[in-house]
C-alpha positions in Angstrom: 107.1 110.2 112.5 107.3 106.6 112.5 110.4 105.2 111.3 109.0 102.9 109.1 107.0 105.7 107.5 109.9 107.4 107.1 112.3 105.0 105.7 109.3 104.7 102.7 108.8 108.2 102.2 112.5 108.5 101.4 113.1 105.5 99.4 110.4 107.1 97.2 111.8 110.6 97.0 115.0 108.8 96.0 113.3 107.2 93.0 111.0 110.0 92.3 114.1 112.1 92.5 116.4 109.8 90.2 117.5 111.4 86.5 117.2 109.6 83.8 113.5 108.8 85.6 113.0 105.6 86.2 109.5 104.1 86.2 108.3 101.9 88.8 105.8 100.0 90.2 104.0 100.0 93.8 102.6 96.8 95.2 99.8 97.5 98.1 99.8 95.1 100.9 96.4 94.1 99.2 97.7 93.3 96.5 97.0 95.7 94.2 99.4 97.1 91.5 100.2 101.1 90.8 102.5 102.2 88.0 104.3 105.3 87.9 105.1 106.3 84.5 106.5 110.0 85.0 107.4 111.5 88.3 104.7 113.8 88.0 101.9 111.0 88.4 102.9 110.8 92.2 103.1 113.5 95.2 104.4 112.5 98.4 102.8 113.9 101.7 103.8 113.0 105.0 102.1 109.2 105.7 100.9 108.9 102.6 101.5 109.1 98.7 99.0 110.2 96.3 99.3 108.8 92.3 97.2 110.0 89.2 95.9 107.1 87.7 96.4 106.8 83.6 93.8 107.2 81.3 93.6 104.5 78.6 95.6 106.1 76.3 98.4 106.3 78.6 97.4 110.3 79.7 97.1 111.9 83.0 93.2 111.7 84.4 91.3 113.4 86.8 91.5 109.7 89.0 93.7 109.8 92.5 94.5 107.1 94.1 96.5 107.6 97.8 98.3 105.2 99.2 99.4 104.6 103.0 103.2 104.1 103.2 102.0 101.0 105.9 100.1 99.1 103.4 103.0 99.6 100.7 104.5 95.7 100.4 106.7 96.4 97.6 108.2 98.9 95.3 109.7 97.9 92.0 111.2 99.6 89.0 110.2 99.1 85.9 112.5 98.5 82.9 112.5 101.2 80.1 110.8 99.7 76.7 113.6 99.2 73.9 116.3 98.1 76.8 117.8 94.9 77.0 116.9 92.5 80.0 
């Protein structure tokens, strides 16, 4: 597996993996913008990582979006609401 690849796919296991969770963001090399609320929204498989997109109301939806560790630009985590900046 490339390394690159693989450096990705364990930076995201760490996060996904991280107690309290800590919700984060995904920016595509496109420059389009995934949030993962709750560790269960996203799966990782081997070169790529799949995310279930939110309905409105904030609930899980039958949407998937998968995304190719290569065209991820930028992870981010996401502050928790009622924390201070």
């Amino acid at each position: 597996m490339d390394s690159i690849i693989q450096m990705t796919l364990e930076a995201i296991r760490e996060i996904l993996n991280r107690r309290p969770f800590e919700p984060f963001r995904v920016t595509m090399s496109s420059g389009t913008v995934f949030e993962v609320r709750h560790p269960e929204m996203a799966a990782l498989a081997k070169s790529r990582m799949m995310v279930v997109l939110p309905e409105a109301d904030g609930g899980p939806s039958e949407r998937v979006e998968y995304l190719s560790y290569l065209h991820i630009a930028h992870i981010q985590t996401l502050e928790h609401s009622g924390q201070a900046a």
